[in-house]
C-alpha positions as semicolon CSV with decimal commas, in nm:
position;residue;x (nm);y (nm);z (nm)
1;X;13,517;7,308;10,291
2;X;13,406;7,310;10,647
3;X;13,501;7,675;10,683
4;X;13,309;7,780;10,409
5;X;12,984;7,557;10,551
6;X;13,060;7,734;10,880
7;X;13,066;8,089;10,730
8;X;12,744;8,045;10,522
9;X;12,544;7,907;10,847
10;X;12,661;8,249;11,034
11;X;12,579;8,416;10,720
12;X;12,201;8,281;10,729
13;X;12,134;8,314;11,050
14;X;12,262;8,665;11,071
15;X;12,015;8,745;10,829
16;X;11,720;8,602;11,017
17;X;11,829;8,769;11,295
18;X;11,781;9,085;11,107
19;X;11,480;9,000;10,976
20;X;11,344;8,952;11,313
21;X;11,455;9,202;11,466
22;X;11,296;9,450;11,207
23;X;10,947;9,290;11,246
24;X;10,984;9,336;11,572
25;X;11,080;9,722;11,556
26;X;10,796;9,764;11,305
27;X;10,521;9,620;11,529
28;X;10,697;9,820;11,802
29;X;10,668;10,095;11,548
30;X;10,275;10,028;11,513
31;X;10,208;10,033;11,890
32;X;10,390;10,377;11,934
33;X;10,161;10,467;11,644
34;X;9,859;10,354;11,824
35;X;9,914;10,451;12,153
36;X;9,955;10,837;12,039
37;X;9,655;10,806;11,831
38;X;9,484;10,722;12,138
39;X;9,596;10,977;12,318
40;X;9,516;11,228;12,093
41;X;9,180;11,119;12,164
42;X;9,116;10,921;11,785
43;X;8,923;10,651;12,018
44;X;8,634;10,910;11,986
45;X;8,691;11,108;11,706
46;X;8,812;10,904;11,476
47;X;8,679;10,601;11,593
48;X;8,644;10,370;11,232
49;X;9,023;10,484;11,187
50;X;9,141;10,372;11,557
51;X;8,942;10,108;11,564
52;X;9,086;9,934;11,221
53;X;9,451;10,009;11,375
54;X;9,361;9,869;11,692
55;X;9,255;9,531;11,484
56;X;9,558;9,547;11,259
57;X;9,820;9,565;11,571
58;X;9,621;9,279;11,752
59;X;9,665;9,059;11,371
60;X;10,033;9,169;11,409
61;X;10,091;9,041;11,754
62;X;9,938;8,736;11,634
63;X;10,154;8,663;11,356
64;X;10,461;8,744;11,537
65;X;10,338;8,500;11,815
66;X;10,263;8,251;11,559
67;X;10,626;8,261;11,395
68;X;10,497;8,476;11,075
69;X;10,755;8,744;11,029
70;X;10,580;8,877;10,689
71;X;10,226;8,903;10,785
72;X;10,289;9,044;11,095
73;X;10,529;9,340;10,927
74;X;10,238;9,368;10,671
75;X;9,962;9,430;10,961
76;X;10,196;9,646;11,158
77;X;10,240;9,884;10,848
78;X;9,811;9,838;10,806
79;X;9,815;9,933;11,170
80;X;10,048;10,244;11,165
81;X;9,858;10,373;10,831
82;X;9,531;10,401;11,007
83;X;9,698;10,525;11,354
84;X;9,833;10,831;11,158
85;X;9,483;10,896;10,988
86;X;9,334;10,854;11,274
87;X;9,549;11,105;11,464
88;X;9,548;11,348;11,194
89;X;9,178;11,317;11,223
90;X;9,159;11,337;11,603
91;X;9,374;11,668;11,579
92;X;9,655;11,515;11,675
93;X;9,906;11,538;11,346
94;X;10,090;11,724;11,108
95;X;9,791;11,948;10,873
């Protein structure tokens, strides 16, 4: 019995683990996304677009500060859609 007790504890906390660590490679994800969208100069041509990723990341940091794995996954995805919008309207992407 104890083994078993001892084997589903690992279990769980492996899995948070995981989930952690794929928030935190997501938000990771996001800033990547924003930085290049600000170097492709989105700041000023695509300001509405950089501007709502910029707001989504700083959400996400928040929410990972805060302990909120979900939210901040769900405004690090937010972040990275507007990022690539805004760098395919800065010039900067794939056309």
């Amino acid at each position: 019995m104890k083994n078993i007790v001892l084997k589903t504890i690992v279990l769980l906390s492996s899995v948070a683990l995981i989930g952690g660590c794929a928030t935190a490679n997501t938000v990771g994800n996001a800033r990547a996304s924003l930085d290049k969208a600000k170097a492709a100069g989105a700041e000023a041509k695509a300001p509405e677009d950089y501007y709502m990723a910029e707001a989504y990341f700083t959400k996400a940091e928040h929410e990972t500060k805060e302990g909120d794995k979900d939210e901040a996954k769900e405004f690090a995805e937010k972040s990275m859609k507007y990022s690539e919008q805004a760098l395919q309207k800065a010039g900067g992407g794939a056309k």
